[in-house]
N, C-alpha and C positions, 0 to 999 in steps of 0.2 A: 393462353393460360398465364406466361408469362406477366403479358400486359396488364392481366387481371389484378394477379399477386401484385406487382408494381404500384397499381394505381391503389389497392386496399391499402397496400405500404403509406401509400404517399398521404391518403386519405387520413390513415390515423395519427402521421406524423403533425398534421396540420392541428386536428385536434387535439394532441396532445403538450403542441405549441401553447395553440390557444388558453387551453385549460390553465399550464404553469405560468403562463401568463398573468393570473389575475392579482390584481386588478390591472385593467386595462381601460377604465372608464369609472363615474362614479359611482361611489357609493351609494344608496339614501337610505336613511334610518328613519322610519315612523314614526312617531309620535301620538298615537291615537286619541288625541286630546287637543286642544286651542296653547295657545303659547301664553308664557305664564304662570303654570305650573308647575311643580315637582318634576317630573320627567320631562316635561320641556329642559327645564331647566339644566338637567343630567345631560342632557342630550347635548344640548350645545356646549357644555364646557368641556365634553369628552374629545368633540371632533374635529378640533384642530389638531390634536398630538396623534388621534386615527389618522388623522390625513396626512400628517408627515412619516407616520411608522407605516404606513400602505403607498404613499406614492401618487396618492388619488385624492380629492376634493370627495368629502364625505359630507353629504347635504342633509339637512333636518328639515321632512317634511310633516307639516299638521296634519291631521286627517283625523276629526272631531267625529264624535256620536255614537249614541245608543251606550253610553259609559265604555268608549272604548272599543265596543265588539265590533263598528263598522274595519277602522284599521287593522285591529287582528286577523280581521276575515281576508283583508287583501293580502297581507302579508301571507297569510297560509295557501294562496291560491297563485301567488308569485312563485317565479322559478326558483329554484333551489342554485342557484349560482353564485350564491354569495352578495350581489348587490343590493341588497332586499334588508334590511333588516328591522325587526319590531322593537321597540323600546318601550315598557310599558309597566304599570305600577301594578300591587296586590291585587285590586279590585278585577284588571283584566284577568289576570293568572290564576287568580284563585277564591273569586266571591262571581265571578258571572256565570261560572256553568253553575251553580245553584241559583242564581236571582231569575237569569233569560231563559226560557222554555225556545225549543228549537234554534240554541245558540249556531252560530255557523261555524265555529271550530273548537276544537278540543284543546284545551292545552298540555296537556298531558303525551299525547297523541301527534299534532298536526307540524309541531314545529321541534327544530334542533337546536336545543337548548343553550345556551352558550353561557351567560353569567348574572349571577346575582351583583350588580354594582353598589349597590350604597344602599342603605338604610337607616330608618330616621322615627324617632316617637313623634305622636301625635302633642299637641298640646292643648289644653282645654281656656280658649280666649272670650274673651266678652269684649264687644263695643263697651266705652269708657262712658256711653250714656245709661248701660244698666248698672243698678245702685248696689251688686253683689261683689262683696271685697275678695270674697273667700268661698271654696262649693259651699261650705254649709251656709251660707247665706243665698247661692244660688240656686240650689234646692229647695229654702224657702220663697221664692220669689218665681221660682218656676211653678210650686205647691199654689202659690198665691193667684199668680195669672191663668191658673187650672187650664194647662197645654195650648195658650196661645201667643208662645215665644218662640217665633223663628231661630231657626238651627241650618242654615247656607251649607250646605257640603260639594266636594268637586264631582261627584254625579253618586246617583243610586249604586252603591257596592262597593265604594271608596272605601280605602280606610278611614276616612272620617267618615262617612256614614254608620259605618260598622261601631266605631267608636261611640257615634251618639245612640244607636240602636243599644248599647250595651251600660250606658251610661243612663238611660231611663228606665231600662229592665232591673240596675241592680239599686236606684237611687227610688225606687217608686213613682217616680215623674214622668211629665209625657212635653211636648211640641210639636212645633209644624216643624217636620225634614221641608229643605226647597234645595231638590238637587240640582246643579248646575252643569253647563259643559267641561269644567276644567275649575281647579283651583285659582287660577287668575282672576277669574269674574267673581267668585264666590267670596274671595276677601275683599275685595274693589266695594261690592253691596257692604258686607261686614265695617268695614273701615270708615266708609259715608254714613253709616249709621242706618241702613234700609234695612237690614237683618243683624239679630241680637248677640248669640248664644253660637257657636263652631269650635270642634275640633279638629286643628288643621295642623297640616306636618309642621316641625317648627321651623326647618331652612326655609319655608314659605312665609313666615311671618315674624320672624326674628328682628328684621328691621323695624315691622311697624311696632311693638313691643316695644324694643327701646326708644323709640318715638313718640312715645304715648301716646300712639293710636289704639292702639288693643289693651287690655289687660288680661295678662296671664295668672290665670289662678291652679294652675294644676296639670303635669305632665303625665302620660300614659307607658312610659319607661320604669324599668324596677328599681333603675336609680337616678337621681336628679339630676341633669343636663347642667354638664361645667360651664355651657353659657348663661343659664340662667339658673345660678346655685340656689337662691334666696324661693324657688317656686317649686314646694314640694312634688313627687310623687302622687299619684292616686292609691299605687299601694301603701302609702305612708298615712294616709289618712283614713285607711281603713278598708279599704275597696280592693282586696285584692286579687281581683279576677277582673279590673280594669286592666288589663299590659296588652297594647294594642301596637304592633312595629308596623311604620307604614316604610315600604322596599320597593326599589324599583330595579326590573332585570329584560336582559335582552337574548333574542331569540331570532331562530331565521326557519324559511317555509324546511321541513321535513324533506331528507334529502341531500344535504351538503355534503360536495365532496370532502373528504377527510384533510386533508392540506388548505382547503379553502376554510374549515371551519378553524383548524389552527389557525391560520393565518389572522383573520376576523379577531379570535380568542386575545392573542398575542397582541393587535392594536389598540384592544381595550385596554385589558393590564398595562399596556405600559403608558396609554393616559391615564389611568386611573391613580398610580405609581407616579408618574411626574410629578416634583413638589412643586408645579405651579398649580399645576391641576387640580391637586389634591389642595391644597391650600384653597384653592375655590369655592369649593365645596366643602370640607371642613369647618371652613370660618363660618358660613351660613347653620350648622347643623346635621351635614350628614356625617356619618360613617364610612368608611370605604369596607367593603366587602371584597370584591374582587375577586369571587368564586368559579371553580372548575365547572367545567359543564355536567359530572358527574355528581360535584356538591352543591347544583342547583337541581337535578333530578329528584335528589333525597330530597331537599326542603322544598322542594316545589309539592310534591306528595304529602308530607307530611302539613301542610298549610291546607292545602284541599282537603284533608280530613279534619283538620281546626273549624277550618270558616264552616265547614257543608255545617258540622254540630252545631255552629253558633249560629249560624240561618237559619236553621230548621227550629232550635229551641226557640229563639228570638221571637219567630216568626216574621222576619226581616223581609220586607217585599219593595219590589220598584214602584214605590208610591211618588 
């Protein structure tokens, strides 16, 4: 009996080694999308100050498709240990359990929440080859071509999607959606001049913009972005139930132990927090956010009852 006691002793000891131990090998954060986009791009400038505030090499890996839901579904089916984590914008969070029939996870449900990181207005750009200076000129030009102007989005349930779904609902207009895997590809087409008309986050295209590769005609914020002061608002021009925030937040499989989720919480914020970091992503267009995993529960809910209304009215589908 002794030996018994002993050896349970010794057993939990080990594990409980283990456990305070972490991390004790890498990271890896998902990115359920192609590199290049908005959350790619979140992801990589977070994980060097992760990896010095943990002690560990925090790796970004891709993991494209189905707008996201293939990654989320692995992440939710990974161990709850900590290493695991999802990185991933609105559309996964809170526009695919309404668009995918038999999605493979819940968000709401499957995972332990950790933080809303940044967020960022959409902005509404045109190739410099369409002749509309201004929306009211791009509305008549879209009127004109009677819905055969491509509109590139980073996949079905984006926030640019959602933005162009909402944008010809309240304008009377229509187009070709051509979803893609990731915002990288979809400005790439945009920018070469193969697709027209996109609403994309602005830290994704703020460079070509002042390049004059794009032209911006109009932001989806309630008020007009200090990097591009002279590019009104959509609510300023009239539209005001355009205010479309596109957000990117992270998350880990449902399950984490409570010190390993601090621990995690704690690496973010204090990238998020370093003015190198933050400078990174500030200059580009985001926000920093940097929310409790408790004040991503509430806005997590309250956005799933946003988008479900605005799918459902819309009649927004994965076309």
């Amino acid at each position: 009996m002794k030996k018994t006691i002993l050896a349970l002793l010794a057993s939990a000891f080990v594990a409980t080694a283990a456990h305070a131990a972490f991390p004790d090998k890498p990271v890896t954060i998902t990115v359920p999308f192609p590199p290049g986009g908005s959350t790619d791009m979140l992801a990589r400038i977070m994980t060097p100050k992760m990896s010095e505030k943990l002690g560990q090499p925090v790796i970004v890996e891709n993991k494209p498709g189905a707008t996201g839901a293939i990654g989320a579904a692995q992440i939710k089916r990974a161990a709850p240990d900590g290493y695991n984590v999802l990185c991933a914008s609105i559309g996964v969070w809170a526009a695919n359990p309404f668009l995918q029939k038999n999605l493979a996870y819940d968000p709401a449900k499957d995972f332990d929440l950790l933080m809303v990181a940044v967020k960022s207005p959409n902005i509404l750009v045109v190739n410099p080859n369409v002749p509309a200076k201004d929306v009211k000129e791009l509305i008549a030009y879209l009127k004109q071509k009677n819905g055969k102007v491509s509109f590139p989005s980073s996949g079905a349930g984006s926030s640019d999607h959602l933005s162009i779904a909402l944008f010809w609902m309240i304008t009377n207009t229509t187009g070709i959606h051509v979803p893609y895997k990731g915002g990288g590809p979809a400005i790439a087409d945009l920018v070469a001049g193969h697709a027209e008309v996109s609403f994309q986050n602005l830290n994704n295209v703020i460079q070509h913009i002042k390049a004059g590769k794009l032209r911006a005609l109009a932001t989806t914020s309630e008020k007009r972005s200090p990097l591009l002061p002279d590019v009104p608002t959509m609510v300023e021009l009239g539209y005001r139930d355009m205010v479309v925030t596109s957000w990117q937040a992270l998350g880990a499989p449902k399950g984490l132990p409570a010190d390993v989720k601090a621990k995690l919480h704690e690496s973010m914020v204090a990238a998020l927090k370093d003015p190198e970091t933050a400078k990174k992503l500030t200059d580009p267009g985001f926000e920093i956010v940097a929310s409790t995993p408790e004040e991503f529960s509430r806005f997590l809910n309250a956005e799933l009852a946003k988008w479900k209304t605005v799918i459902e009215v819309g009649k927004i589908t994965l076309d």
